[in-house]
C-alpha positions as CSV (number, residue, x, y, z in Angstrom):
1,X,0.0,0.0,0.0
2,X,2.7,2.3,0.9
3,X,4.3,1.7,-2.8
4,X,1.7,4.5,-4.2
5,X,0.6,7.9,-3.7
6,X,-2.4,8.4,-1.4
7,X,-5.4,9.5,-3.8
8,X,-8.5,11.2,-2.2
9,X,-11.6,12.5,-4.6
10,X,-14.3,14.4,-3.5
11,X,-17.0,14.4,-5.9
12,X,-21.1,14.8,-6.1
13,X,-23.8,17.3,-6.7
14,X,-23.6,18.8,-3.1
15,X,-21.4,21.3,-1.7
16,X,-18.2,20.9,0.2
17,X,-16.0,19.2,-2.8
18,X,-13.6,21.8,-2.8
19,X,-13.7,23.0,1.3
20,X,-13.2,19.8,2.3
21,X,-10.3,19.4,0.2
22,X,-9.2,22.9,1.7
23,X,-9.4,21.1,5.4
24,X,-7.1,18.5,4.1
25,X,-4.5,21.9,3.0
26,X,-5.1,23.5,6.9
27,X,-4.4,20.0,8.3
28,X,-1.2,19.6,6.0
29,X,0.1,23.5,6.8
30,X,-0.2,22.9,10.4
31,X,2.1,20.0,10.0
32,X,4.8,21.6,8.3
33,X,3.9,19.9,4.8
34,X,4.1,22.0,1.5
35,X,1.1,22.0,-0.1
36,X,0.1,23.5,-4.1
37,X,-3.6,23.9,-5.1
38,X,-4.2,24.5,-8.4
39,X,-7.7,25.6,-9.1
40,X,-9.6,24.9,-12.0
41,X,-12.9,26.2,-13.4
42,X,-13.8,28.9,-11.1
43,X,-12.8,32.1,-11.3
44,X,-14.6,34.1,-7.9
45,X,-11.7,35.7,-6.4
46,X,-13.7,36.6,-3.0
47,X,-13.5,33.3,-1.8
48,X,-13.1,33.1,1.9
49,X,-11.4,29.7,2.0
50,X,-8.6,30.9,-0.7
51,X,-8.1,34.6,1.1
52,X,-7.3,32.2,4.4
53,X,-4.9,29.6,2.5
54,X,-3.1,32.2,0.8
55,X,-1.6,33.3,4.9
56,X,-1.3,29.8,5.7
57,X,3.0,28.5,6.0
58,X,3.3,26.4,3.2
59,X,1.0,26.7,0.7
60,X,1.1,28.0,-2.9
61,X,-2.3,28.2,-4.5
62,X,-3.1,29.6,-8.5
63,X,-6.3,29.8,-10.3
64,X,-6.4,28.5,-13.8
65,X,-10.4,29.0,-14.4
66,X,-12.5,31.3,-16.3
67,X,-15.8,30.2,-14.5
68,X,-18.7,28.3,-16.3
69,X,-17.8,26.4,-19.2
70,X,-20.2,26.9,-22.4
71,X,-21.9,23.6,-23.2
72,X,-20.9,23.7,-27.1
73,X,-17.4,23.7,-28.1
74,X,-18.0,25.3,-31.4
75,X,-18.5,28.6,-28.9
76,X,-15.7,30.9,-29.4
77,X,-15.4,30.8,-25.6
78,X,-14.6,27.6,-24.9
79,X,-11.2,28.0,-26.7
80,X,-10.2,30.6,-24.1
81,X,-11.1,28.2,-21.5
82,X,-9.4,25.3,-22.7
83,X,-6.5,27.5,-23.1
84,X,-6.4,28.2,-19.6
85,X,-7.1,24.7,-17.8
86,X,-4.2,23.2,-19.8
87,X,-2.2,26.5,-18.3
88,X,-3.5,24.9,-15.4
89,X,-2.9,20.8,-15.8
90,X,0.9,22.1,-16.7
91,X,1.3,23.4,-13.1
92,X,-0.5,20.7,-11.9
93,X,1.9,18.3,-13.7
94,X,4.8,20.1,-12.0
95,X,3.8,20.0,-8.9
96,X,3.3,15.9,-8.8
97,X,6.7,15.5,-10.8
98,X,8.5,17.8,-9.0
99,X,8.8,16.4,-5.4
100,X,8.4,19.8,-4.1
101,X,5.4,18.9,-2.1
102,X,3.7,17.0,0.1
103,X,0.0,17.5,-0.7
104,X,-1.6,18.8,-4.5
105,X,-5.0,19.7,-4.6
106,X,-6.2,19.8,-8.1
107,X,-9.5,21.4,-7.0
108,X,-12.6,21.0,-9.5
109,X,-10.7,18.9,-12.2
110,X,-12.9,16.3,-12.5
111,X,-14.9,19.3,-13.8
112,X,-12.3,20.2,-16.2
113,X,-12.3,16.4,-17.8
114,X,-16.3,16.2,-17.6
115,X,-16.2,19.7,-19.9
116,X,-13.9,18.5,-22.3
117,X,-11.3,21.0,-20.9
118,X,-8.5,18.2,-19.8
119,X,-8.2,14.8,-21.4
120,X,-9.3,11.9,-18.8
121,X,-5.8,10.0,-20.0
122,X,-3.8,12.6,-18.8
123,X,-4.8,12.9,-15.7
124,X,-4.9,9.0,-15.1
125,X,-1.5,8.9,-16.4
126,X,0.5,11.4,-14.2
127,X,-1.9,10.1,-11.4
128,X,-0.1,6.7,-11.9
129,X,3.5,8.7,-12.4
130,X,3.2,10.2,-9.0
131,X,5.7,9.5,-6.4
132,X,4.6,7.1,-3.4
133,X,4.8,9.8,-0.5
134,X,3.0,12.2,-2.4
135,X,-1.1,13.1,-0.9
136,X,-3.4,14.6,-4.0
137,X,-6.7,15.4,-3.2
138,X,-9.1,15.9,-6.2
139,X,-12.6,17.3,-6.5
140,X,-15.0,18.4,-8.6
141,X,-18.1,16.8,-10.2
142,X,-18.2,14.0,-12.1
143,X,-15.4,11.8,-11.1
144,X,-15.0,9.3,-13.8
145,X,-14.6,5.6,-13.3
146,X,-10.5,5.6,-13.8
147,X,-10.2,8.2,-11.8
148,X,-12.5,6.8,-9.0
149,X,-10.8,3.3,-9.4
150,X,-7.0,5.1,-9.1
151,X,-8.1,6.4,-5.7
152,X,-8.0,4.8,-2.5
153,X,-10.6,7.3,-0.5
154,X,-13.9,8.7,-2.6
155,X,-16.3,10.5,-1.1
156,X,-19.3,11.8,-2.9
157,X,-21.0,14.6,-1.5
158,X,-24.8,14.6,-2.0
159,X,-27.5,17.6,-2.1
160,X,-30.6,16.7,0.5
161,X,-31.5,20.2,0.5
162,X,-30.2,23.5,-0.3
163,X,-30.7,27.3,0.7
164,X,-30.2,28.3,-2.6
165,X,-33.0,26.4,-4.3
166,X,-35.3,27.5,-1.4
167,X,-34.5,31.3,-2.5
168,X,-31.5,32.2,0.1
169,X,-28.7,34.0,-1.5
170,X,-24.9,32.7,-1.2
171,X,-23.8,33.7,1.7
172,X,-20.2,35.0,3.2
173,X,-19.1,32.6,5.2
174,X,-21.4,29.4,3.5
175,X,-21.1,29.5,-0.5
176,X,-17.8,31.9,-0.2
């Protein structure tokens, strides 16, 4: 078991993919461990989660999203976005090869490969490539079958219920 890296994904329809893959970056921080997030998809720079990481010991984090994805490729938008998320799965790439850190949080690429932003291969291939004492911690929706059979923890989040749908704004502190 200890031969390969440890995998997490946190995946679903409901909300905490992405904050509780930022616990697993306060948990590494507080014990010394360098950590990179790369961030795809997304591209709300108020987030409350971020602004903390960003003064936590340890951590580098970059954005490489453009926010939502047009459906059709033939939209002259989804080039830019493309553009961006492989700006993105280059840093990414890095970070795994480069035994520079402890934990990599590719946060929302199983977005990315479910919009046809980032190749499924890819992904499966460096996830495979990674060193043995390396954490990554993916999220995102849509977690694919290779990706979900790579990984040794999954957890998929699931919406019950939700303020928004019953009318309640995001919120400071909640959604950001």
């Amino acid at each position: 078991m200890n031969d390969k890296p440890r995998i997490l994904i946190f995946t679903g329809d409901g909300k905490g993919k992405t904050t509780a893959a930022m616990g697993m970056v306060l948990r590494a921080s507080s014990h010394g461990m360098r950590t990179k997030v790369v961030q795809f998809l997304k591209s709300d720079t108020g987030s409350g989660e971020i602004a903390a990481l960003e003064k936590l010991p340890g951590v580098e984090f970059v954005r490489r999203g453009l926010g939502f994805v047009p459906k059709r490729r033939d939209d002259p938008r989804f080039n830019e976005h493309q553009r961006v998320a492989l700006e993105g799965w280059a840093l990414a790439r890095d970070a795994v090869l480069s035994d520079n850190y402890d934990l990599v949080v590719l946060d929302e690429i199983c977005g990315a490969i479910a919009a046809g932003l980032l190749e499924e291969t890819s992904v499966t291939e460096l996830l495979q490539q990674a060193p043995a004492r390396l954490r990554l911690a993916l999220t995102g929706r849509h977690a694919t079958e290779a990706l979900i059979a790579l990984a040794d923890t999954v957890t998929e989040m699931r919406c019950v219920k939700h303020g928004l749908q019953q009318g309640r704004p995001a919120q400071s502190g909640v959604e950001f």
